[in-house]
Each structure stands twice: as structure tokens, then as C-alpha cells.
N, C-alpha and C positions, 0 to 999 in steps of 0.2 A: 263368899259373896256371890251371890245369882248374877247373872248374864244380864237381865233385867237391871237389877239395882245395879250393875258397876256401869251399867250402859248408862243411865239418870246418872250418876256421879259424873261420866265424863262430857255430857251436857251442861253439867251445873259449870265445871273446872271449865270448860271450853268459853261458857260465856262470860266468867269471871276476867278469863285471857282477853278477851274481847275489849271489854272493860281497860282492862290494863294499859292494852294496845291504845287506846285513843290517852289516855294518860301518856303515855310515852311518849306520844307523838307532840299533846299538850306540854310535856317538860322540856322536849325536844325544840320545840317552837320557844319558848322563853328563853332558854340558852341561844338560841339563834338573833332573838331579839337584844336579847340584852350584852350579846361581844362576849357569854360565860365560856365558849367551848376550849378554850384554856387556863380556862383555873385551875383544873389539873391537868400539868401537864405530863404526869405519868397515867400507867395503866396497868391494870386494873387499881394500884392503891392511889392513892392522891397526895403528892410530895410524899412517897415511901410513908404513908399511913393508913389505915384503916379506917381512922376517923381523922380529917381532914385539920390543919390549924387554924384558927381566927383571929391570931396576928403574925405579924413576919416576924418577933422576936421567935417565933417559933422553928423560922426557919434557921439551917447553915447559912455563913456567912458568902457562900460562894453556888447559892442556890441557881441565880439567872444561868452563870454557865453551864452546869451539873446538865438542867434540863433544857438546856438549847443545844446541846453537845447531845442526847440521845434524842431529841426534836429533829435535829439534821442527821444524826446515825438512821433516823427511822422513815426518813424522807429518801435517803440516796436508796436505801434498798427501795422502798417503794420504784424510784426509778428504772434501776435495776431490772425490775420484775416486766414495767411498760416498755421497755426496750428490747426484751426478750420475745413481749404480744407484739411490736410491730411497732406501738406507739413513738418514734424518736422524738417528735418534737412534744410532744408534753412533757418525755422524761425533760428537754431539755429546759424546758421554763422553770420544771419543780427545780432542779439544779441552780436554776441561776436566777431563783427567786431572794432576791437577798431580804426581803423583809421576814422571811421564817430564820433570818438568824438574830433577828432582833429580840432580846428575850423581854417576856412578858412581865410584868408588873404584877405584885402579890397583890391582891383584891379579894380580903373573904369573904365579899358578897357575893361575886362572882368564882370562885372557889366553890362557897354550897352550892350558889344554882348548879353545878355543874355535877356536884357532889350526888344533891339530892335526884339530879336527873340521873346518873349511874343505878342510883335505888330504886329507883321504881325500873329502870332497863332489867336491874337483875330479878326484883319480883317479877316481872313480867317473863322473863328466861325461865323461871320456875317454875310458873302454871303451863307454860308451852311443855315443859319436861314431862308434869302432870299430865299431859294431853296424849304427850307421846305413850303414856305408861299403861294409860286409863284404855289408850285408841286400840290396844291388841285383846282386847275382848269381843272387838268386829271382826277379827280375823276368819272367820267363817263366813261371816252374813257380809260383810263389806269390807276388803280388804284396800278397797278407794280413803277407806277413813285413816287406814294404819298409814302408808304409803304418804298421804299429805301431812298426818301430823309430825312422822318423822322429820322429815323433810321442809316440814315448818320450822322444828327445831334448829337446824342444820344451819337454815338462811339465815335466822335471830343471828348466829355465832356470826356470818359471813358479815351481818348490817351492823352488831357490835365493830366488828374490825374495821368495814369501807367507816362506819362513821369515825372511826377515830384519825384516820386519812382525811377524812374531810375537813378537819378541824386545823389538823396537824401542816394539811397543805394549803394553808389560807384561804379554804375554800374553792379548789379547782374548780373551773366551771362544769365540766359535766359529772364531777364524783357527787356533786350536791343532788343535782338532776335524778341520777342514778340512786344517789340511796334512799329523795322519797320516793321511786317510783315502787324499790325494792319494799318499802313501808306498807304503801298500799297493797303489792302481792302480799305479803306474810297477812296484815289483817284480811282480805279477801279469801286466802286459804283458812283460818280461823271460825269466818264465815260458813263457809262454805262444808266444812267439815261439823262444825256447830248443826247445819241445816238436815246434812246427811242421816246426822245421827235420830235427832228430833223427829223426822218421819220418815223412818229406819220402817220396813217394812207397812207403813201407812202412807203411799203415793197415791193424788191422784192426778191425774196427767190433764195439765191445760190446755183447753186447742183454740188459742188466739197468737195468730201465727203476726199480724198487724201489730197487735200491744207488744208481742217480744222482738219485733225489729225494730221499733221507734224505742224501745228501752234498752234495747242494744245500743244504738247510736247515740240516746241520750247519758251512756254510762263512758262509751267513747270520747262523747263531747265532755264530758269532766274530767277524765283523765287527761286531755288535751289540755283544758282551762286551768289544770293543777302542774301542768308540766311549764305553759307559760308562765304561770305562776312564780315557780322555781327559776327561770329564768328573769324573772324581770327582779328577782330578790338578788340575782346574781352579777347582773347589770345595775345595781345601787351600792352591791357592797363594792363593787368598781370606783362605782363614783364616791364611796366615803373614802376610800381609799387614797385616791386622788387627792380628795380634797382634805384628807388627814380627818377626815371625823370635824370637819365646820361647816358652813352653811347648811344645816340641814335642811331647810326650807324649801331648797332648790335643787335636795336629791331625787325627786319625782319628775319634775323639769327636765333633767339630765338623762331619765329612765332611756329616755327615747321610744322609734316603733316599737318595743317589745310590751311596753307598758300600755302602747293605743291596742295592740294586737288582745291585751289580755280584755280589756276594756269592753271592748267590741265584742270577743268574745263570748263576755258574761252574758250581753243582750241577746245572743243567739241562743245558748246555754239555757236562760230565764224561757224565752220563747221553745224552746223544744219541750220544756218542760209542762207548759202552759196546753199543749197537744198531746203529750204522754198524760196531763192529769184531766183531760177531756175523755180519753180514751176509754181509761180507768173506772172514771166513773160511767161510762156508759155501759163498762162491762161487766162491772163486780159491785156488791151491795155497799154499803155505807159501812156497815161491819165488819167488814174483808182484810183480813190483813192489807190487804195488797193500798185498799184505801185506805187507809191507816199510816201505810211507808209513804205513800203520795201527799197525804197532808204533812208528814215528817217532814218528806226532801221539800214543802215549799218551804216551811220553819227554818231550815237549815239558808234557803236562797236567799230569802227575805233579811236573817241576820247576816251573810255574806256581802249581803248588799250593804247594809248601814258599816259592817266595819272598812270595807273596803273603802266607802265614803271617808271613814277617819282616817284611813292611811293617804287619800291623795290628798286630802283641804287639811290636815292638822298633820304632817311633817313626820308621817310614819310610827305614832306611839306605840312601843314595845307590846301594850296590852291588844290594842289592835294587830297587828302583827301575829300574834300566841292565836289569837282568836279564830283568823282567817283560816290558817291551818287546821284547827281544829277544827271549823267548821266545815272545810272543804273534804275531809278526813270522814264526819259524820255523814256526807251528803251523797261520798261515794261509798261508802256505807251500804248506806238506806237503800238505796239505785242497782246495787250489787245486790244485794237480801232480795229488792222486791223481783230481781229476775230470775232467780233461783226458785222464787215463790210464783211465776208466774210458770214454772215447768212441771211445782209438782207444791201441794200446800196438805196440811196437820190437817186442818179446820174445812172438811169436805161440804159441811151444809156451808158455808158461808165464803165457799173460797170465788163461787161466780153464779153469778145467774141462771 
């Protein structure tokens, strides 16, 4: 295979990964919404299967303690581990969390979600492998492309394991925070290596130094607005908590400042965005990529807006929830792409003015 053709193959597999990646994130969000991230509570199999059961005659008779007996085996070490970094008082909450030795209830609805979201994590661990394999054909010309996609690889393994910690330890507050931020770097490196490769020797260099510092900040202010995010999802399963999974009505009420903070946020968010796509157009043709990502990220605002609307006036619906994610996911995306495209772009007649 030429250097050429295996370089287009690892462009095709790169953005296939890409692909994946927001699937993930989307299966990820629905397990999130829907209480699945213990249906199985083993790992890698699911109740010691390969292919999960869809009733509990399937299980042993002494299933709940089996797996809340390796649930709390896999929580003390975890402590263990924060104790040694410095952390005492988290190790001590995970410790004397007594609700992680409450065992979970067989549910094979929630069983598959959980199932089918391992499936597509592992397809997705695949094509990353693919990436890693395909990326040492730059080893000459850009050895930036080997380097990231190893290393791409590397952190899937680390965001498989923090998320199974995150699951396992009822949601700590900052392991949730932390593994989608680590979500967002793995697809950004994806990105980013995807972009490398695509105009691999055909750069031509942007000089608007104004549209790259308000797209900086505006990529900032998302990851800001996705990190509140994560927090105010973390500040409600508080309050179902509390309130054992009732009134749902009044878990947004209960959000608190973190919930006005994300709010407020989005407005600013919306408005920076509103000045980045002024920019934009003032600087690059109507066929530009670049306008093309800017009509994307408003596509992406606009439906962050309406779901967001269903999660505060209609009581948090699951589908809204999956969605948000997803959407916020696509939007730093796009935001992410179009700055990369603003350093260096394929498409030289049409990349600006």
C-alpha cells in the first residue's frame, strides 16, 4: 500500500472514530439519564456473560451480594489509590458511602442500555486502534499525527476505567466532571489529528489574528458551559438522591446557583457566538468552510436551547438530557474544527477573502 493510499485510509478510519466518538458520548448520556450505569455490575462481562441475561431467572440465587462484594472490593482500592494522591477526605466519603453497598435490582432494560453502551465503547476502542496503526505511515512527514493517536489510544483505556469509577462510586462529584472533560480531549485529539492528516502537506496559513482570539474564547466559553453543565447534573442526582427518586418536579428548583450560573451562562455563550458568526462572515466567502462550521455551531445553539427548555419546564426527560450532551459535544466540535481551520484550511480558493 502507497504512503498516499494508507494516508486516505487513515483519514477515512479517523473520521469514522469521530463518528463513533459522539455515539459514545450519545450512549453515554442515555445510561446517564436513564439510572443504567449498573446494569452491569461487572466488567468487561456483564453478570459474568458475554451476552448479558433478560431475566433474573437467569441469574444465581445470591447475585446482589456476589456483585456488591466486588462493588465495595473495587471502591476500597479505588480509595486506597486517593489516599496515597493526597486525597483523604474523598477516600473517606467513598468509604463511608453506605449507599454503594446497597445492591442494585436486576433491571434488563437497564442491563442492555448499559450493555449496548459497552458496544459501541468497544467499537469505538477499535477504530482508535485502527488510528493508532494506520498513524505510522506519518512517521516521516508528521510524527505530531503518530504521537497523538497513540496517546489517543492510551486515554480511551484510562476513560474506560475512570468511567467504570464513576458508576461504581455513585457518581462522585468531580470523577463525573473529570471524565467528560477527558471525553472532550480524546474527541478533540481525533479532531485534530483527522485535520493534520487531510491537509498533510497542503497548508495555507490564516492571518486573522481577531477571528482566532474570539474563537478561542468562544471554545473556552463551552467548555466552561459543559463543565457547569456537569455540575449542575451533579447537584440533582444529589437531590434525587435525597429525595429517593420522588418529586421530580422540584429537582430543578432544588438545583440551586449552579443551575442560574449554567443559565446565564448559555446567554453569554449565545452572544459570543453571535460576534464570532459576524466576524466570520465578514471574513470568509459564504462557501468556506469556515462558514459552513458557523452556520453548524448556530444549528447546534439553537437546539441546545429548545432542549434545555424541556429539561427546566418539563421535569428533566431522559430524551432531553441524551440530547443536551450530545449537542454540547457536537458544538464543541464544530468550534474546535473551525479553529484549526482557521490556522491552516484543504480548500485555498475558498478558504477567505
Amino acid at each position: 500500500m502507497s504512503i498516499k493510499a494508507s494516508g486516505n485510509t487513515f483519514v477515512k478510519v479517523n473520521l469514522i472514530t469521530i463518528i463513533t466518538l459522539f455515539l459514545v458520548i450519545l450512549a453515554g448520556g442515555v445510561v446517564r439519564s436513564t439510572g443504567s450505569g449498573m446494569g452491569c455490575p461487572d466488567w468487561p462481562k456483564c453478570f459474568g456473560r458475554y451476552i448479558p441475561p433478560t431475566n433474573i431467572s437467569e441469574l444465581p440465587a445470591n447475585y446482589k451480594k456476589t456483585y456488591s462484594d466486588k462493588r465495595l472490593a473495587k471502591n476500597q482500592k479505588f480509595a486506597k489509590m486517593l489516599d496515597a494522591l493526597g486525597y483523604d477526605q474523598l477516600a473517606a466519603q467513598i468509604r463511608n458511602d453506605r449507599s454503594i453497598l446497597v445492591p442494585e435490582e436486576f433491571n434488563s432494560a437497564r442491563t442492555w442500555t448499559e450493555y449496548l453502551n459497552r458496544l459501541v465503547g468497544a467499537v469505538s476502542g477499535l477504530f482508535m486502534l485502527l488510528c493508532a496503526v494506520y498513524s505510522f505511515k506519518y512517521w516521516k512527514t508528521n510524527k505530531a499525527i503518530v504521537f497523538l493517536s497513540v496517546f489517543n489510544l492510551i486515554l480511551i483505556f484510562f476513560q474506560a476505567w475512570l468511567g467504570s469509577l464513576v458508576v461504581s462510586t455513585n457518581l462522585t462529584a468531580w470523577t463525573v466532571t473529570v471524565h467528560m472533560l477527558i471525553a472532550l480531549a480524546i474527541l478533540a485529539i481525533s479532531i485534530a489529528t483527522y485535520h493534520m492528516a487531510k491537509v498533510q502537506g497542503r497548508y495555507k496559513v490564516q492571518s486573522k489574528p481577531l477571528v482566532t482570539i474570539v474563537t478561542l474564547l468562544v471554545l473556552a466559553m463551552s467548555i466552561l458551559q459543559i463543565t457547569f453543565g456537569t455540575e449542575v447534573r451533579e447537584k440533582i442526582d444529589a437531590v434525587t438522591s435525597h429525595l429517593e427518586g420522588n418529586y421530580r418536579d422540584s429537582w430543578v428548583a432544588r438545583a440551586g446557583e449552579i443551575f442560574s450560573q449554567h443559565r446565564d451562562m448559555a446567554v453569554i455563550v449565545l452572544i459570543l457566538n453571535l460576534i464570532l458568526y459576524a466576524l466570520i462572515r465578514k471574513g470568509f466567502n459564504r462557501h468556506s468552510v469556515q462558514q459552513q462550521l458557523m452556520s453548524f455551531t448556530f444549528l447546534m445553539i439553537m437546539l441546545q436551547i429548545v432542549t434545555g427548555i424541556f429539561l427546566s419546564y418539563w421535569s428533566l426527560p431522559p430524551f432531553a438530557q441524551a440530547s443536551h450532551i450530545v449537542l454540547a459535544s457536537l458544538l464543541f466540535g464544530a468550534q474546535f474544527y473551525l479553529l484549526l481551520n482557521l490556522f491552516s484550511s484543504v480548500n485555498v480558493q475558498g478558504a477567505g477573502k
